[in-house]
N, C-alpha and C positions, 0 to 999 in steps of 0.2 A: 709425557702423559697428557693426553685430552681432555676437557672439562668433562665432557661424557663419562671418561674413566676416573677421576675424579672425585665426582661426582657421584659415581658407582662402588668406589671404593669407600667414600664416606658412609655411604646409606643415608637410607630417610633416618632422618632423626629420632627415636624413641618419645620423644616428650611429645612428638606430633601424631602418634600414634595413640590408639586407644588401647585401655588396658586388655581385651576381648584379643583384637588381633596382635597386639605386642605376645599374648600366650599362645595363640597362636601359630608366629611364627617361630615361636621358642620351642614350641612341641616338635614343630615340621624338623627345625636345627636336629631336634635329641631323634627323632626317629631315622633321620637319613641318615646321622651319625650312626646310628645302631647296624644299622643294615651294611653299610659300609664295612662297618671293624669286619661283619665277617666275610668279606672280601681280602682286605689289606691284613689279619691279623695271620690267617693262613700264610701270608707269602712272607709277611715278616719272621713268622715261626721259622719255613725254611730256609732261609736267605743265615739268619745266623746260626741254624744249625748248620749249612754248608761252611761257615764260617770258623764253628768250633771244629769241625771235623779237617779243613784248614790247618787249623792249630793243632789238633792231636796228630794227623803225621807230620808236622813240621818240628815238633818235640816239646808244643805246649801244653801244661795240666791244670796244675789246680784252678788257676787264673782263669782259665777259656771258659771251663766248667762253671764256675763258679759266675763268668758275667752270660755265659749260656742261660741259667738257672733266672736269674736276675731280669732277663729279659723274658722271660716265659711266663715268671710270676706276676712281671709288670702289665702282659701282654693277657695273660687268665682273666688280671682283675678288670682290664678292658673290655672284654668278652662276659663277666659278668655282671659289668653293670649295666652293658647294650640290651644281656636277657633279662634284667632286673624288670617288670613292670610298670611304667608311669602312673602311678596314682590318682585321686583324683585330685590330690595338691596341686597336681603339678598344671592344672588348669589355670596358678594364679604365675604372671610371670616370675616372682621372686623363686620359687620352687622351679620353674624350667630351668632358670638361671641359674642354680644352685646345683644342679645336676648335669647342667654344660660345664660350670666350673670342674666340677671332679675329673670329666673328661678330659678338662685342658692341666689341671696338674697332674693325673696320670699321663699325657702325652710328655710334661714335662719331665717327668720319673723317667717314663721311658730315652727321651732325646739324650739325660745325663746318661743312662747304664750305655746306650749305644757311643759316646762319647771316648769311655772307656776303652773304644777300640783303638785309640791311639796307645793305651799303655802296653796291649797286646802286640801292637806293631813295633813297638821301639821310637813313637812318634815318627809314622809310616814311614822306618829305614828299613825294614826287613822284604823280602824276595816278593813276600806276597801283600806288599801294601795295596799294587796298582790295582791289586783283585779289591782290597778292603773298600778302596775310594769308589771302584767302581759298583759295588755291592751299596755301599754308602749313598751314593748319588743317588741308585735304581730306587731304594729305602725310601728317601726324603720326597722322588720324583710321586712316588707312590702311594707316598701320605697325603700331598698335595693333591693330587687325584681323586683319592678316595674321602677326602676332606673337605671338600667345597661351602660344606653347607656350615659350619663351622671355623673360622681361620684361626683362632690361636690355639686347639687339638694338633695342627699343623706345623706352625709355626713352633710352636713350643718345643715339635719333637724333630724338628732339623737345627733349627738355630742354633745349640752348642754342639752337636757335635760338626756339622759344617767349620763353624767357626776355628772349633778345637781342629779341624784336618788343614784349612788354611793358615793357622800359626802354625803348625807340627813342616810343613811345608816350606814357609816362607822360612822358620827357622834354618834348614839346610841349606840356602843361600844358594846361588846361582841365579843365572839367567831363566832359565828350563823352569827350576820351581817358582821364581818368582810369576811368571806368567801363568802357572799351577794354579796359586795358590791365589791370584788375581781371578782367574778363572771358575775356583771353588767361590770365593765372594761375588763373583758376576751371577753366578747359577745359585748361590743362596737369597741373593738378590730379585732376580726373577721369580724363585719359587713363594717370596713374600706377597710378592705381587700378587703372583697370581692366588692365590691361596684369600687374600683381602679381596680382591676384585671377585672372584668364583661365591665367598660370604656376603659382597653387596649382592651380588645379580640374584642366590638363590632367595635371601631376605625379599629383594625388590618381586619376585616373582610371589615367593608367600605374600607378603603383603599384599597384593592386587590379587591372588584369589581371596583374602579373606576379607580386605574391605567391599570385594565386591560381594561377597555373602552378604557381611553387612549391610552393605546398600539393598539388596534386593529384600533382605529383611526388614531394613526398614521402608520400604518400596510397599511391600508386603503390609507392614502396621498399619502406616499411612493411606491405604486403599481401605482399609478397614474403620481408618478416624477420621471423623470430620476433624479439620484444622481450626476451625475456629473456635467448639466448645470440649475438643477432647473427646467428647462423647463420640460413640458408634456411627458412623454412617448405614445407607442402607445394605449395602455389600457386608459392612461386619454386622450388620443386624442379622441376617440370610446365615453366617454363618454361625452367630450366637444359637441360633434358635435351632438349626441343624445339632446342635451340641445338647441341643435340650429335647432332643425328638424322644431319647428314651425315659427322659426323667417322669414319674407319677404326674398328673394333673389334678384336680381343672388350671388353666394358666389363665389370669386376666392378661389383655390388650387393653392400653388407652391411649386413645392417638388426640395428644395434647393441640391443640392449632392458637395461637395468639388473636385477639379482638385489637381492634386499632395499631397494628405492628408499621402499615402503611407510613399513615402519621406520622410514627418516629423517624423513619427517613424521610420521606417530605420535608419534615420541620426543621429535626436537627441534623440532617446527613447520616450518611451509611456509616461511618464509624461509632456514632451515640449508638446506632440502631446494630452496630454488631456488638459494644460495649453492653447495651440490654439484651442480646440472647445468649452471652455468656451468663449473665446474673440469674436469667430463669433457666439454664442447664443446671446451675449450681442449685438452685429452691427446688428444683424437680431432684436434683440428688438427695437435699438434703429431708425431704419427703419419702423418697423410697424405702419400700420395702428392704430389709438386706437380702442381698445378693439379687437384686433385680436387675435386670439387662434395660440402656435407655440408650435411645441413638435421637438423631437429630436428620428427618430425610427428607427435609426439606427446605426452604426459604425462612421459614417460621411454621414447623410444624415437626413435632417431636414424638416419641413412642417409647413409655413405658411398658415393660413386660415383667411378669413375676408369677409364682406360683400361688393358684387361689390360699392356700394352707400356709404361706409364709409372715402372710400378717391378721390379725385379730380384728383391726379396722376393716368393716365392710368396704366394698369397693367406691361406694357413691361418698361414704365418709373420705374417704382418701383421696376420691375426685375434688370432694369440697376445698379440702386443705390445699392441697396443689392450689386450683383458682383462685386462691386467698391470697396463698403467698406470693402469685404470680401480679396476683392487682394488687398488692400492697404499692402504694405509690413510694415513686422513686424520686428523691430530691432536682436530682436533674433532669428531669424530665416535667416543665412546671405545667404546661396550658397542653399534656397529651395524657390521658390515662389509657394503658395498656391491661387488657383484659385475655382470659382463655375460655376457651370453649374444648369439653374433654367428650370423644365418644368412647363406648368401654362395650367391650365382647368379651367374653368366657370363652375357655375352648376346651376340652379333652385334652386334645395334642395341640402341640404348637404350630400352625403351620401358617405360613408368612404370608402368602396371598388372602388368603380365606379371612388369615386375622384383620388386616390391615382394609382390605374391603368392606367388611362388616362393621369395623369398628368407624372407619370413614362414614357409613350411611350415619351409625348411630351419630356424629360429631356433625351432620349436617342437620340432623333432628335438631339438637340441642341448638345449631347456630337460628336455626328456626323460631327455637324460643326466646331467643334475646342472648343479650350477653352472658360472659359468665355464668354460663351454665351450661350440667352433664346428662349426658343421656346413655341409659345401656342399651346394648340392643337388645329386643324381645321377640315377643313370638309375633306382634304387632307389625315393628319391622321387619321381621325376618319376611312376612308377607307381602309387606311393601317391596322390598329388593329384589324379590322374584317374581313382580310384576312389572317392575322396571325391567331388568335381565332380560324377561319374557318378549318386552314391550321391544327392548334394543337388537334381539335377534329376531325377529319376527319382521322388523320394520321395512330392511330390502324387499322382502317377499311382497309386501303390501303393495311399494309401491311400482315393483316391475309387475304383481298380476292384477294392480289398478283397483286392489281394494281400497288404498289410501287414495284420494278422491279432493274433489273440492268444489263445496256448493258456495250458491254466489244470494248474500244479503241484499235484497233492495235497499238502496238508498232514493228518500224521495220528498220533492217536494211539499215540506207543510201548507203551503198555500192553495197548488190545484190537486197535490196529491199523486202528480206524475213521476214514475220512475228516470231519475236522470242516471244511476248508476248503481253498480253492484259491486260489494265486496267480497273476493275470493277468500272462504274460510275452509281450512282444514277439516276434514269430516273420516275417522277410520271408525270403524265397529270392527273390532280385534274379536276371534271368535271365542275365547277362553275369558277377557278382559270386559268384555263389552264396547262402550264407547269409549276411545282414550280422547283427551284434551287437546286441543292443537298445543298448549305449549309442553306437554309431557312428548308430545310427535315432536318438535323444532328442537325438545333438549335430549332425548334420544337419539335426533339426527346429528345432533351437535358433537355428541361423544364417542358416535361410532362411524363418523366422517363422511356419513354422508347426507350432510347440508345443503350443499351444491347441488344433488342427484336430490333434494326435495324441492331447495327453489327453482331448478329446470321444470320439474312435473307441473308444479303450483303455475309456472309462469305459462306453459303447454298450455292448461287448463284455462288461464286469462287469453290465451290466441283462438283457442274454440268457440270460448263463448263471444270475442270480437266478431270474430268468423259468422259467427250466428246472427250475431246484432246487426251486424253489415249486410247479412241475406234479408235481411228483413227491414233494411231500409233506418236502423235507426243508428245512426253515426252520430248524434247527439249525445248517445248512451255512453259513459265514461268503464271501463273494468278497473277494480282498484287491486292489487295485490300488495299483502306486508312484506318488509324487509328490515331486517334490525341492521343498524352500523356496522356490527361485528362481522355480518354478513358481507355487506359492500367491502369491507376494509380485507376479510380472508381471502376471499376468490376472485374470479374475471366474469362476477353478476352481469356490470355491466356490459361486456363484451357479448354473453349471453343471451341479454336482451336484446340488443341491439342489432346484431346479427338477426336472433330471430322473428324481428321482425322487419328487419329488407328481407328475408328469404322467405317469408310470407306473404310480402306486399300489402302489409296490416300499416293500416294510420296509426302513427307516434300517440296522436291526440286522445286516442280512445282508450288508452292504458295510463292508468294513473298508480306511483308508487307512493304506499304510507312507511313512511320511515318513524319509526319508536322514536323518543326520547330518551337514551342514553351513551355514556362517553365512550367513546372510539379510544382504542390506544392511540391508532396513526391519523389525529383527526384531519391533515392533509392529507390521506393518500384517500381519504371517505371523500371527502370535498371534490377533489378531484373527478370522483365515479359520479358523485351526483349533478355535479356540472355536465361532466357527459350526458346524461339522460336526459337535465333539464332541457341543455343545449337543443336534444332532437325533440323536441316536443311534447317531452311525458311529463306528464302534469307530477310534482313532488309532494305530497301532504305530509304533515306532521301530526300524526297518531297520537293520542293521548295528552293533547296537549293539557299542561298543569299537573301533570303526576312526576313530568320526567328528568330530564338532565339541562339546566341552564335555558330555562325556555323563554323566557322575553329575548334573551340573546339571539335565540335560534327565530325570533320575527326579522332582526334585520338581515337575515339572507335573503336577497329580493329574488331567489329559485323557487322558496315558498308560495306554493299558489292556494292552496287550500292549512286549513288546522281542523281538527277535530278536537271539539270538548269533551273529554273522559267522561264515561259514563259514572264516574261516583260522582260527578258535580251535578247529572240529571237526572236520575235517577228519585223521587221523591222531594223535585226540583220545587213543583207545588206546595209545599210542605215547611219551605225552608230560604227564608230569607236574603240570609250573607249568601247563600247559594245562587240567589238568583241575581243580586249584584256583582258576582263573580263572573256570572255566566253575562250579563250584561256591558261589564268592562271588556270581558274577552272580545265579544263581536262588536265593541265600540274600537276598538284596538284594531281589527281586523277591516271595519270599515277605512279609518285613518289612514292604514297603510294598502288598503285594496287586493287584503287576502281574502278568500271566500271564509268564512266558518258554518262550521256545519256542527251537530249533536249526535253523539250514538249514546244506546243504552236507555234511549226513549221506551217504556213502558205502560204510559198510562196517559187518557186523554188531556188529564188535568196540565199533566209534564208537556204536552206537545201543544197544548193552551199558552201555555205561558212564555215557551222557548219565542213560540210565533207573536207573542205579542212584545218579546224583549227584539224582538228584527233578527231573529237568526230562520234562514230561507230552507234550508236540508237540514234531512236527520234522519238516522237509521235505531231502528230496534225491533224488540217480540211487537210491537205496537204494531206496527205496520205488515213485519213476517219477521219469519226465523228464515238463515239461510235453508236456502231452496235447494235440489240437481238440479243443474241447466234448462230442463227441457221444463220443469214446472217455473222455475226463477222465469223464463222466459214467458208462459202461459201467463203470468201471474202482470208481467207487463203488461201483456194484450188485455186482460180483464180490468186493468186499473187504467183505464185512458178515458171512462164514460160516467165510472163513479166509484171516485177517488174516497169520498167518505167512506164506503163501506170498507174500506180497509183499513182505518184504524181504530179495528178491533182487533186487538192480540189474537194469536196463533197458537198457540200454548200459554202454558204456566209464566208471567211477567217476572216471575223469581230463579225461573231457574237461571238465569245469567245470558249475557249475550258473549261467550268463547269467542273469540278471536282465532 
């Protein structure tokens, strides 16, 4: 025998099994057994009825009759317990087991009555033994057969009477029987075999269809659970809520998001920081409503759902509690405190998108307000989202039929009052919306992907107006366009640029980029693109400087050729002291290391008094102009080359803001 057969013969071992698939395979054993008996039980009926009928004209009675009977009764009650119905006991294995057992002692009942037939033969000396053995063998061959699923049904009902035909044999002595009766244990022999090996392989085959159930079942769960808090993922949340489409409403959404979650992996690693979002699945559990649905679909961002009518606690109260319990501080966590921010939507129906949308706007309200704290959505917002929406569909249109635009700020000398440069500002008047904001344009571009297809336009718009300034002789004039990090770090900007400007044959020098202040994820692969740029000759400025991400750091990059001082630091600069020592440190700073500084957000004469007397040479604001279209930005040059004071007088309202 082979390890394989072996192997096969032993079976997977029970204890290694679960109790699911052990019943399982116990049911599969009782039902193919059933089905079987009414195969084998017909042939066995005839087989010893030819047997009896043998015996009555050979001149036997009562006896034949009588293990006839015997073997019919044994053989019905096989037949009835195959049509007996499995209960639903029989789902635990001790019950399958208990009902393959009867099987195996009725096989056993019957193996003894069939045994019997040696008393009928004379201990097979009579005429028609050779028929009995061979009737005998077909029997035994045939339980095997019909038996597989099962081995001791089988076993049980050859074992003695084989045995009993090879001693009745071997007893008559000779040569001839002894090889007989050698022969009947060679072939009872085999028939064990096979009979044990035929009950591994159909077990081994139950088993691998039913752990694979299980696996796919649990394949199944597991697509539905986050592994780390138990809780729902977003795929079983899709199907929670599918399960609740008919249930009565209104249903709250509140889409939980954690304040300072960062920190906790920064500080103490990704294990503290998974050890704290299991503690607020549990505080988020142990706040719920009953029977409320809560998944986890995100990084640090969770979704309670429940019916309005389930709790007593208005929703903002229950929003309170949750953030309480979530900022309750944690022992192990000494020098971070983690906070939530909850947005919360009402709905009729449940429905997954809509809630999750909505209640996101609400949760970025609230991050608005500070920490720890909830906001629902209203009718407020509800108008707010549909002007974003509006704003984010609408926005291709704008800028393929060139309603989205861009006018260029004089930047210009305080001293003679001469234009040295302009900065390209976003300009759309949406026709439902009115004017939108360039950063509500760049965060709409941002989300509907096309960022890239604005700073192409914007940067277009910077090769016209060079194109202009160059027909016109004044190559002096610098074009400024914005670019945030995030920008340089996502696309091939700088290949962008660069490209088009060999393929315009526009001077490097006359395009100058203002880069924001804040942090790059890949702050090498940003370095890299701006070196490119600085490399060809494009001037790099730092926008805002003093509002933004690490800025004295950001002086010793010696690609810095310009800063600009944020307009909250000049803005009513006149006014305010420590302001004007800030503003003076800056361009002492700026001197020392030999970056130009300049002021935006100049308003008022007093503010452009003072900039000019603390040694700062440029400055852009309403003071001077508001962005212009090209064609007046450019008139507006020509008229300031002869008298520079008359223009600084504002242009509009000094309050309404200088957009970017």
């Amino acid at each position: 025998m082979t390890r394989h057969d072996e192997r096969l013969v032993a079976g997977p071992s029970s204890e290694g099994l679960s109790e699911a698939v052990e019943a399982g395979i116990l049911r599969d054993q009782l039902a193919e057994l059933s089905k079987c008996v009414f195969i084998s039980m017909p042939v066995g009926t005839v087989l010893s009825a030819l047997i009896l009928a043998v015996q009555l004209l050979s001149g036997g009675g009562l006896a034949a009759v009588t293990w006839f009977i015997a073997i019919t009764l044994i053989n019905g009650a096989r037949v009835v317990l195959a049509v007996a119905r499995s209960g639903a006991a029989d789902a635990r294995p001790e019950a399958a087991g208990a009902r393959l057992s009867v099987f195996g002692l009725l096989a056993l009942a019957s193996g003894l009555a069939w045994s019997f037939l040696a008393l009928l033969s004379d201990g097979y000396t009579t005429a028609q033994a050779p028929l009995y053995l061979i009737v005998l063998a077909g029997t035994a061959a045939g339980a095997v057969t019909y038996g597989t699923s099962y081995a001791p049904a089988s076993i049980n009902f050859i074992t003695l009477p084989l045995l009993v035909a090879a001693g009745c044999v071997l007893a008559k002595g000779g040569v001839e029987n002894y090889v007989l009766a050698f022969t009947i244990l060679l072939f009872l022999g085999g028939m064990i075999r096979s009979a044990l090996l035929g009950q591994s392989r159909f077990r081994e085959t139950s088993r691998l269809k039913y752990e694979a159930r299980e696996f796919a079942a649990e394949m199944e769960r597991n697509s539905r659970r986050d592994p780390l808090t138990n809780l729902l993922n977003r795929y079983g949340l899709e199907q929670a809520i599918a399960r609740l489409g008919l249930s009565d409403g209104p249903f709250v959404a509140m889409l939980i998001d954690l304040d300072g979650f960062k920190s906790v992996n920064d500080t103490y690693g990704h294990n503290i920081g998974d050890d704290l979002l299991v503690k607020v699945a549990r505080r988020i559990e142990d706040h719920a409503p009953q029977g409320a649905t809560i998944a986890r679909i995100g990084g640090d961002e969770f979704v309670l759902l429940f019916p309005a009518g389930e709790t007593r606690q208005p929703a903002g109260g229950l929003a309170s509690a949750i953030i309480a319990a979530i900022a309750n501080p944690d022992p192990e966590l000494n020098s971070v405190r983690v906070g939530a921010s909850i947005g919360i939507y009402q709905a009729e129906k449940p429905r997954l998108t809509e809630m999750l949308l909505k209640a996101d706007f609400a949760l970025y309200a609230a991050k608005r307000g500070g920490r720890n704290e909830y906001c629902l959505f209203d009718a407020e917002l509800d108008a707010a989202l549909e002007r974003k929406n509006c704003i984010e569909r609408d926005l291709r249109g704008a800028i393929e039929n060139g309603a989205l635009c861009s006018w260029f700020q004089p930047l210009v000398r305080l001293d003679t009052g001469a234009v040295v440069g302009f900065e390209a500002l976003l300009r759309w008047h949406h026709d439902v919306h009115g004017a939108i904001s360039p950063p509500e344009i760049v965060t709409a571009a941002r989300e509907t992907g096309l960022l890239s297809l604005l700073t192409e336009t914007v940067f277009r718009n910077c090769c016209a107006m060079i194109a202009e300034l160059v027909r016109h002789g004044r190559r002096d004039v610098r074009v400024a366009m914005n670019l945030s990090p995030r920008e340089l770090e996502a696309g091939n900007v700088d290949d962008i640029i660069l490209d088009g400007l060999k393929a315009r044959d526009m001077p490097a020098a006359m395009l100058e980029i203002e880069i924001t202040e804040e942090a790059p994820v890949d702050r090498a692969r940003v370095d890299e693109k701006v070196g490119r740029l600085a490399d060809a000759g494009i001037s790099i400025v730092l926008d805002d400087f003093g509002t933004g991400f690490s800025t004295l750091v950001s002086l010793k990059d010696s690609r810095i050729r310009k800063i600009k001082i944020d307009k909250d630091f000049v803005r009513d600069l006149a006014k305010s002291v420590e302001d004007q020592a800030l503003v003076e440190a800056v361009i002492g700073l700026g001197r020392t290391l030999g970056i130009e500084v300049m002021a935006e957000g100049v308003e008022t004469d007093a503010d452009r008094m003072i900039l000019r007397s603390l040694g700062c040479v440029i400055a852009q604001g309403y003071l001077f102009s508001a962005a212009l279209p090209m064609r007046d930005a450019l008139a507006f040059d020509a008229a300031g080359k002869s008298a520079a004071e008359a223009h600084f007088e504002p242009r509009r309202n000094p309050r309404s803001g200088n957009a970017a």
